[in-house]
N, C-alpha and C positions, 0 to 999 in steps of 0.2 A: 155711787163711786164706781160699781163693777162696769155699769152701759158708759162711765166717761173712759175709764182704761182701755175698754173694748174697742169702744170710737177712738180712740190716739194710736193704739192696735193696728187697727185697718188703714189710719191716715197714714202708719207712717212704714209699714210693709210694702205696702202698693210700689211708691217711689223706691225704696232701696232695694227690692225686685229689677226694678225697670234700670236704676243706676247702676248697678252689680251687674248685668249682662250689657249693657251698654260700656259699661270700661273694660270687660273683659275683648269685648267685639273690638275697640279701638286698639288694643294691646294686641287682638291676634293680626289685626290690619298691619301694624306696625312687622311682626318678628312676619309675615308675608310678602313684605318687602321689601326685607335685610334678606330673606332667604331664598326668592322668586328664582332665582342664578338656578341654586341648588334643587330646587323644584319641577322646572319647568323643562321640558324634550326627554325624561328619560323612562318615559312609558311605565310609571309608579301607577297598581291599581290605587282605586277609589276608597278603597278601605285603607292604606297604607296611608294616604292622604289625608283620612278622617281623623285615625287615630293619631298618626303626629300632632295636628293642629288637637285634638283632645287634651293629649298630654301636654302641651303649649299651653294652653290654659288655663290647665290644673299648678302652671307654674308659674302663672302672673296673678294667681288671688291675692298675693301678700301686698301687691299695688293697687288691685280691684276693691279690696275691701274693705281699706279704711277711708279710700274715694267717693264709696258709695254709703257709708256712713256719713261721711260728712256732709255730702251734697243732699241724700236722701233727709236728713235731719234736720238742714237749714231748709228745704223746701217744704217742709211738714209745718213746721213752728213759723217759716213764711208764710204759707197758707193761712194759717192760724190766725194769724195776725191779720192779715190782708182782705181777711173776713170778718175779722170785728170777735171770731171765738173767744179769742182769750182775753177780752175783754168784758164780753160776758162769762166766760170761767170765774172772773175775780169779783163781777158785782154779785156772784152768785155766792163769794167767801172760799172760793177755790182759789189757791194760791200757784204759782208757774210752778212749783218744785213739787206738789202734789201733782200737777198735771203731767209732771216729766217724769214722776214716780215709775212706771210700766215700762216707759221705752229707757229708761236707766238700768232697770232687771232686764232687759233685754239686750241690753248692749254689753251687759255686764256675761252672759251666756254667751251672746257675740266673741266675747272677747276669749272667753276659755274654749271656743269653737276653734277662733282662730289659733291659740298656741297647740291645740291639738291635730289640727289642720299642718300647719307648720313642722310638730314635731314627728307623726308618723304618716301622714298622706303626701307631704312635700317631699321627702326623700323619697321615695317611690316613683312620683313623678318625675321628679328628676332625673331618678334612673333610667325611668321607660324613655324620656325626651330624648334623654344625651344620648345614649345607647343605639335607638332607632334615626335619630337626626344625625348621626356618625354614621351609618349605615347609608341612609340615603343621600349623603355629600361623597362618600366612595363609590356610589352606584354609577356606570357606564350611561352615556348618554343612548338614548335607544337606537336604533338601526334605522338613519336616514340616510338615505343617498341623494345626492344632491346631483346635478346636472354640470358638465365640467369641472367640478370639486374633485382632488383626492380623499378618497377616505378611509381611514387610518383607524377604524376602531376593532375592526375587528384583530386580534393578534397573530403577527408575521403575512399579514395580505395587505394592501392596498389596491383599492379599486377608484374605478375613474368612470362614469358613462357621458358619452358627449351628448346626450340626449334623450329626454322620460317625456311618453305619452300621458296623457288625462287622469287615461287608467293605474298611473302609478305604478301600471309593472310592467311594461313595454318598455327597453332598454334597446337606445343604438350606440355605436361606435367604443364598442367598452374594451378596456381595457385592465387583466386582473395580475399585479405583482406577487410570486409567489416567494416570500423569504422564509420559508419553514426550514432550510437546509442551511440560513444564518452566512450565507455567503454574497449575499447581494441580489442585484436584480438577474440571479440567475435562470429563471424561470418564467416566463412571460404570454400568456395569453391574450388573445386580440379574437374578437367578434364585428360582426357588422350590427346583427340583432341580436337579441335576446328577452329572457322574460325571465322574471324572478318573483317568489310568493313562497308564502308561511308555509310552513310544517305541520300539519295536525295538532300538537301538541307543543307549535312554536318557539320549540327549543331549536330547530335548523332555518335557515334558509338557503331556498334551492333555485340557483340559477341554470337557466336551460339554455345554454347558447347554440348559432345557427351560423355558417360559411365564417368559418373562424381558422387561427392556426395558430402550434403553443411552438414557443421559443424553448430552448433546454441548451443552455451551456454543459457542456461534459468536462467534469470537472477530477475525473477521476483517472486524467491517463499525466504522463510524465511532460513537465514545461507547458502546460495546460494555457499559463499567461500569455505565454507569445506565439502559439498558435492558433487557442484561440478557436478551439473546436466546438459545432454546438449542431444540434438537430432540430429540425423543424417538423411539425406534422400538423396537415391540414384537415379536416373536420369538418363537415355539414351538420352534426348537432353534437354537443357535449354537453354533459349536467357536472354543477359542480354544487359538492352542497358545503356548511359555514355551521360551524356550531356557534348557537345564540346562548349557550347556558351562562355564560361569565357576563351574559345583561338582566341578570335575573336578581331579586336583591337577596345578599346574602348577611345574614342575620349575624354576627357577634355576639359571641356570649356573653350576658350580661354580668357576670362572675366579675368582668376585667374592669370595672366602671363604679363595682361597690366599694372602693375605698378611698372614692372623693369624698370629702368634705362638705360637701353640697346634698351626699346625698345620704346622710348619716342624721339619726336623731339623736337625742341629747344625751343619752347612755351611752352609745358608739361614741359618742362624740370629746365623753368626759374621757374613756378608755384610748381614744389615740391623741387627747390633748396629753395623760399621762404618759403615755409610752414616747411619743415623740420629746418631751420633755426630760423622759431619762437618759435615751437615745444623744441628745446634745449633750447633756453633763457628761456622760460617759466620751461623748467623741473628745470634749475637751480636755477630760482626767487624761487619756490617751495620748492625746498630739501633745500634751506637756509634756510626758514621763519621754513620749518617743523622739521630740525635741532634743530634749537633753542628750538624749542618747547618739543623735545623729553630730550633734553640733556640742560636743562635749568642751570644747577651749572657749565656749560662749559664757560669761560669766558676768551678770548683772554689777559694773561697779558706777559710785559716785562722782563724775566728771566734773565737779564744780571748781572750780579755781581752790578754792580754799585746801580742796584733797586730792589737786597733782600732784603728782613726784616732783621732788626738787630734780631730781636727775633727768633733765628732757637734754635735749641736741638741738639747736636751730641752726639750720641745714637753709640754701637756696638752691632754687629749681634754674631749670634753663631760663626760663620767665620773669626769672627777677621774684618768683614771692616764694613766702619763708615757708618751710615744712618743719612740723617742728619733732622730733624723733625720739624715740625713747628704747632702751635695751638693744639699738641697733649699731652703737661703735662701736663693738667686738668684730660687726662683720665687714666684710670688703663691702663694698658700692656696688659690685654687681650682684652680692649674695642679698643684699638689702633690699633693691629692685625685685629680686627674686620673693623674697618674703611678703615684701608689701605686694605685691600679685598676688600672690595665692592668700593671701588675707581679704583681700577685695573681692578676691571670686567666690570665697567662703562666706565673705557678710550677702553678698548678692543673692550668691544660692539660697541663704535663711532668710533672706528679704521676700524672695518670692513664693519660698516655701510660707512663711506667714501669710505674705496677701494672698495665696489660694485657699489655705485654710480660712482665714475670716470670710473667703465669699461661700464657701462651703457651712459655716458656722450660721450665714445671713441666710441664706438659705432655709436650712433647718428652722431658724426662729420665724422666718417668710411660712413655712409652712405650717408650723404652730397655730401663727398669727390668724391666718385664713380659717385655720381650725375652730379659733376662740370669738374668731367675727359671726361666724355661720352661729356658733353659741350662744350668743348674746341676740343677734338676731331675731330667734324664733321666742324668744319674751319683748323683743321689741317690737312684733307685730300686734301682740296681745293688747298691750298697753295702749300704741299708739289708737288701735279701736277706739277703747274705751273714753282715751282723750278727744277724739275729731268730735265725736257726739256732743261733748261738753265745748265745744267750739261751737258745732253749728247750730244745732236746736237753741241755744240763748243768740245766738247772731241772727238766728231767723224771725228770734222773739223781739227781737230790736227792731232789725231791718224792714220787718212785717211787709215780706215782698216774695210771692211763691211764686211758681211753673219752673222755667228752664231759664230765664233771663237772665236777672240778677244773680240766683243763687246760683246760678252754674259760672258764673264769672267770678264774683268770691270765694266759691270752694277751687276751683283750680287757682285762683294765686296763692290762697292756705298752703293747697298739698303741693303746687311747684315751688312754695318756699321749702316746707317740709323736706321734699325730696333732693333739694339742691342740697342743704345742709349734711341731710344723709350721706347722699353720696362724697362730697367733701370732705364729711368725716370718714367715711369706711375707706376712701381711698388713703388721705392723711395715717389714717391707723395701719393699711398695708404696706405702705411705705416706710414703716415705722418712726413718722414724724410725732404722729400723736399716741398716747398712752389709748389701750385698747377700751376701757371704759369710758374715758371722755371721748373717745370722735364716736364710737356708735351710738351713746345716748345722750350726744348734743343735741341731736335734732329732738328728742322727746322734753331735752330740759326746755326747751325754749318753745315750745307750741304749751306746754304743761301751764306756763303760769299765764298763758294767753286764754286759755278755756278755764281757767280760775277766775279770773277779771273778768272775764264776757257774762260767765255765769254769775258771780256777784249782782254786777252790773245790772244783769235782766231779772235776777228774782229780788233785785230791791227797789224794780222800774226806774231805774236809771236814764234821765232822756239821752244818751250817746249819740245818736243820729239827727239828734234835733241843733237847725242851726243857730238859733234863739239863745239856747242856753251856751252855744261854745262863743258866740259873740259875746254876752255878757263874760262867761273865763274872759277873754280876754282882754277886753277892758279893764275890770278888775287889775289882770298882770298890770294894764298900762299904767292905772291911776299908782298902786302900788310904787310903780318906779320913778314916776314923778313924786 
């Protein structure tokens, strides 16, 4: 029994090695180009790039890996099959549920991997991701200059060359705006040629210009706008140099980003699901007692016909329809207009004073919510593991059909079922359409009693795939109903 465990061991590592970086690779293809915009011309070194996608990664296991479970599991027990193994497993008195003995304790270690995965390595990740992937969506596109383009990156200049040599730093007909003094295009420089290149230490760039001459508005004498004074001074070579340091990427502390929700484990997690939950009861204690207080003539009564006052007024409007009035014949007609105004601008003002308060209320419970989803979550990664295996290893023992073909086409309509439902529900749940337990562990209810059946199914050789026997079902039905 040790050399069969050993051998179902190596059958079935191999493949969920190869599936597990193979869906990570497709997931990092993907968040590559959603994010190529943010990436791409802003002179990020190579390590800045590593590490992002690193941490990218580390944040798509929770879809990598019950992917590559499932897939790796149905191509193992395909193989299996599609080689006639487990068919000599059984003439030998080996039964499928002895054979799936090792990769069940493994799946089952899988599984307590992944919630520990989830609960202290995913929040971390997440940190480093959001943190540095914030960082490099605010970074400055690098220093190109383009040929008749304005360019506008660097702060209070704009530059223009009407024309760049091979060499990339041979510059003709340029022109450089100088607004550092916030009054316009008061300052203007003009070159025929020039040459521009790095700094040593490529925090500057230094342009050398040649038969050039600087424009200067003089802006500092009296009625300046309609006279209109300004100096010129011409020049056979000027250097002007440009500080590069604000295209350099500047890091955020990551302090401001620890108390998402995303990136908190299950401790942190219980601690600001309570605190945000005391946080509403108390805002609500609050806006009632201070309700009252602001809106003191507001007073809850029964309007039902049965407990009007007999003492109303029915009054007509200009309009012909009836108002119907109450405590208001003591006063003149115009003091009554008067009343009923400021009565409506008082129900108004508490009308909208509640609708801001309930979206402020929705809010808080929106935050909660996201709080108890991200909770729930990291034991539904756990779980779903332990289920796809029981999906696909009895489906591979049916299907008895291994490599990449088949079984990679029924593991992904599995998990795009799976992941549709999911999603579905977590959205439904932040919306608060659905109660917080049923939308995130819909999707686990309903794959759960499918890898219960499959698994039946296959350790009591069940023909399922066989067409033989689903023709005779259904003649049977037919004969039945006639």
């Amino acid at each position: 029994m040790k050399k069969l465990y050993s051998y179902m061991l190596k059958q079935y590592l191999g493949p969920f090695v190869f599936t597990f970086f193979v869906a990570l690779f497709i997931l990092l293809l993907q968040f590559l180009w959603k994010y190529i915009d943010d990436l791409v011309g802003k002179g990020l070194e190579w390590y800045i790039i590593a590490k992002l996608m690193f941490y990218a990664s580390s944040t798509f296991v929770p879809l990598a890996l019950p992917l590559a479970i499932l897939l790796s599991s149905l191509m193992t027990f395909g193989n299996l099959g599609e080689q006639y193994e487990l068919v000599a497993m059984k003439a030998a008195g080996i039964s499928l549920r002895k054979a799936m003995k090792p990769l069940v304790i493994l799946s089952l270690f899988l599984s307590i991997a992944a919630f520990l995965f989830s609960n202290y390595v995913l929040p971390v990740a997440n940190l480093k991701f959001g943190s540095l992937l914030y960082d490099v969506r605010q970074q400055k596109l690098a220093f190109n200059l383009t040929e008749g383009i304005y360019y506008q990156g660097i702060d209070n200049y704009v530059i223009r060359a009407g024309r760049k040599d091979k060499d990339n730093k041979t510059i003709y007909d340029i022109t450089i705006y100088d607004h550092t003094d916030r009054m316009g295009n008061t300052i203007v420089t003009t070159a025929d040629k020039g040459f521009m290149e790095m700094s040593a230490d490529k925090k500057r760039i230094i342009f050398t210009l040649f038969d050039g001459i600087r424009y200067a508005d003089i802006t500092n004498v009296a009625n300046y706008r309609k006279t209109r004074p300004f100096e010129s001074t011409k020049f056979d070579k000027q250097i002007l140099t440009f500080d590069l340091t604000e295209f350099k990427l500047n890091r955020t502390n990551e302090e401001l980003f620890k108390s998402h929700y995303s990136m908190l484990n299950i401790e942190q997690l219980n601690v600001a699901i309570d605190s945000l939950n005391t946080k509403r009861n108390e805002a609500l204690e609050r806006y009632k007692i201070n309700f009252l207080k602001r809106y003191p003539t507001i007073q809850v009564k029964d309007t039902s016909k049965a407990n009007q006052s007999p003492a109303l007024i029915a009054m007509t409007d200009k309009d012909g329809d009836t108002l119907t009035l109450s405590l208001l014949s003591s006063y003149t007609l115009e003091d009554q207009d008067i009343i009923l105004e400021s009565a409506l601008k008082g129900a108004r003002a508490a009308k909208d004073n509640i609708i801001n308060y309930s979206k402020e209320i929705e809010s808080r419970e929106s935050n909660m919510i996201k709080h108890e989803v991200v909770w729930h979550q990291k034991f539904k990664l756990s779980l779903a593991c332990f289920i796809f295996f029981f999906i696909g290893a009895p489906l591979g023992a049916i299907i008895r059909k291994g490599g990449l073909g088949l079984p990679v086409v029924v593991s992904v309509l599995f998990f795009v079922l799976y992941h549709i439902i999911s999603i579905t529900g977590e959205k439904a749940v932040k919306t608060g359409d659905w109660n917080v337990n049923f939308g995130i562990w819909l999707s686990t209810l309903v794959i759960l009693p499918l890898g219960l059946f499959l698994t039946y199914k296959a350790t009591t050789d069940a023909q399922l795939m066989d067409t033989e026997s689903w023709q005779k079902f259904f003649k049977k039905l037919h004969f039945k109903k006639k």
